[in-house]
C-alpha positions in Angstrom: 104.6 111.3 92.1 108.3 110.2 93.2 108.1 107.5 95.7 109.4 109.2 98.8 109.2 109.1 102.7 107.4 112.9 102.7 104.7 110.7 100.2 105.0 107.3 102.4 103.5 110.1 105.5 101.0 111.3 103.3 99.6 108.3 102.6 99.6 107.2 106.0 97.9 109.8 107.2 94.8 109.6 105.1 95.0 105.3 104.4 96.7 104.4 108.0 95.5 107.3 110.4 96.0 105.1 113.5 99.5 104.4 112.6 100.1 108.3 111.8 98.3 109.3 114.9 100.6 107.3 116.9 103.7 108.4 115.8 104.9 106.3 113.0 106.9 108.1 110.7 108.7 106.8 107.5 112.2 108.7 107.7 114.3 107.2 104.6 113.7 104.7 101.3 116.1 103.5 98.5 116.2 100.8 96.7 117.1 98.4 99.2 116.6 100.0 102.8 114.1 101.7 104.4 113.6 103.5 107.9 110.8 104.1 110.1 110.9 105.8 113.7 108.3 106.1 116.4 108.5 107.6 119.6 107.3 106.7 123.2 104.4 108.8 124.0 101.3 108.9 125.8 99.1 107.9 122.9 101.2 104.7 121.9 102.0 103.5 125.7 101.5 100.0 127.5 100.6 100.0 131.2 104.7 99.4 131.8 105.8 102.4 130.5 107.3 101.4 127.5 105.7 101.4 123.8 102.9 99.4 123.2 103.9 96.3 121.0 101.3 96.6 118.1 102.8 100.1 117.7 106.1 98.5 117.1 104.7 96.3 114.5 102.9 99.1 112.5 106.2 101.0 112.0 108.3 97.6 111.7 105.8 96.3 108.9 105.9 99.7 107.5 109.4 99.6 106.9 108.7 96.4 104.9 105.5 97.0 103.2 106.9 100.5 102.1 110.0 98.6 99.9 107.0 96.2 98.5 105.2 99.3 97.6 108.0 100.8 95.9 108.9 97.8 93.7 105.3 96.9 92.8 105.1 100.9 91.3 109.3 100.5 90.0 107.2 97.5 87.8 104.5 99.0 86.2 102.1 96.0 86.9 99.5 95.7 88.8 100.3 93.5 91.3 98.7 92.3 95.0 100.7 92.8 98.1 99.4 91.0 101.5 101.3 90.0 105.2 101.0 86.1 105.1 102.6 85.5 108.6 104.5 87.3 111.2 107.2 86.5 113.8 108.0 89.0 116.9 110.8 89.3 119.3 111.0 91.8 121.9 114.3 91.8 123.3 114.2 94.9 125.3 111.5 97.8 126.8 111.2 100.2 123.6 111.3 104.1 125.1 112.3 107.1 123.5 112.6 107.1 119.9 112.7 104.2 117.8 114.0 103.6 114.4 112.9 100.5 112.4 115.4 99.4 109.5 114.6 97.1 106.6 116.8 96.0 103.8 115.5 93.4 101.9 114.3 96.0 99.1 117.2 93.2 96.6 114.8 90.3 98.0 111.3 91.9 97.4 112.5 92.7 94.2 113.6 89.4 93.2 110.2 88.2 94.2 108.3 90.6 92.2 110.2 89.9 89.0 109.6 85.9 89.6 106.2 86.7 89.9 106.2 88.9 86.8 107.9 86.2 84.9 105.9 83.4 85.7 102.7 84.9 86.7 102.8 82.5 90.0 102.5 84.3 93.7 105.4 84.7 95.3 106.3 85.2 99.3 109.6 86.6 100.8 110.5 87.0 104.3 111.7 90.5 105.3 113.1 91.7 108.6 113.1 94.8 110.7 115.3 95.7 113.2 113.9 98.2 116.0 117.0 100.3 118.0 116.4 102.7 120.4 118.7 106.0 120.3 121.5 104.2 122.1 121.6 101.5 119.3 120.7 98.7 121.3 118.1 96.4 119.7 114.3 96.6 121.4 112.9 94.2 118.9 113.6 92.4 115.5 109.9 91.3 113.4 109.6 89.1 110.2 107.0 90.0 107.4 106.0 87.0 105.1 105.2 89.0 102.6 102.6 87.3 99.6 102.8 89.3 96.0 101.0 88.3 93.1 99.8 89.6 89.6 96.3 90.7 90.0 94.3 89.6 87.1 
């Protein structure tokens, strides 16, 4: 199965239903960057009419965990993947559509070869950025991200 946005969708839907049924929707991967949108609606609100900020970090750690996934399977090992720590800004109300960008795919990948190589655990930082459709910035969140060969 080629590792794909259609296939990151599928799998949320039946291994992440909360994060489907609120919108989140993986939109584009390569090797390095991946993008994630959500969209205001009534089902992912906040009582100030904006997006609710958990729903923000679903489809901003998505756009992280999603490059992780896709270098753990590039491997060919089987290796863990966990969120060790987060960090949140929210720097403006998020309406409308949202899109979620992430590329640090070159520093997950680094990560996941040191571990391969030395069979220690590894963390890496990676950031998302959340626009709205204007291209202003609603939020930026850090993923500590903890990979390790599973024995």
């Amino acid at each position: 199965m080629k590792f794909s946005a259609a296939n990151i969708n599928k799998f949320l839907f039946f291994k992440l239903p909360s994060a489907f049924l609120c919108g989140v929707r993986a939109k584009y991967i390569d090797e390095v960057k991946c993008e994630v949108t959500v969209t205001h609606r009534w089902i992912n609100q906040n009582p100030f009419n904006s997006m609710y900020f958990a729903v923000q970090a679903m489809a901003a750690e998505l756009s992280t965990g999603a490059l992780v996934m896709g270098k753990i399977r590039e491997s060919d090992k089987k290796i863990s993947m966990l969120v060790a720590n987060n960090k949140c800004n929210f720097t403006k109300k998020a309406t409308g559509k949202i899109t979620f960008t992430c590329n640090d795919g070159k520093a997950i990948s680094n990560a996941i070869k040191k571990t391969i190589e030395t069979s220690e655990g590894q963390t890496c930082w990676m950031k998302s950025i959340g626009k709205n459709a204007s291209g202003e910035q609603v939020s930026e969140m850090h993923f500590e991200w903890t990979v390790k060969l599973k024995s």
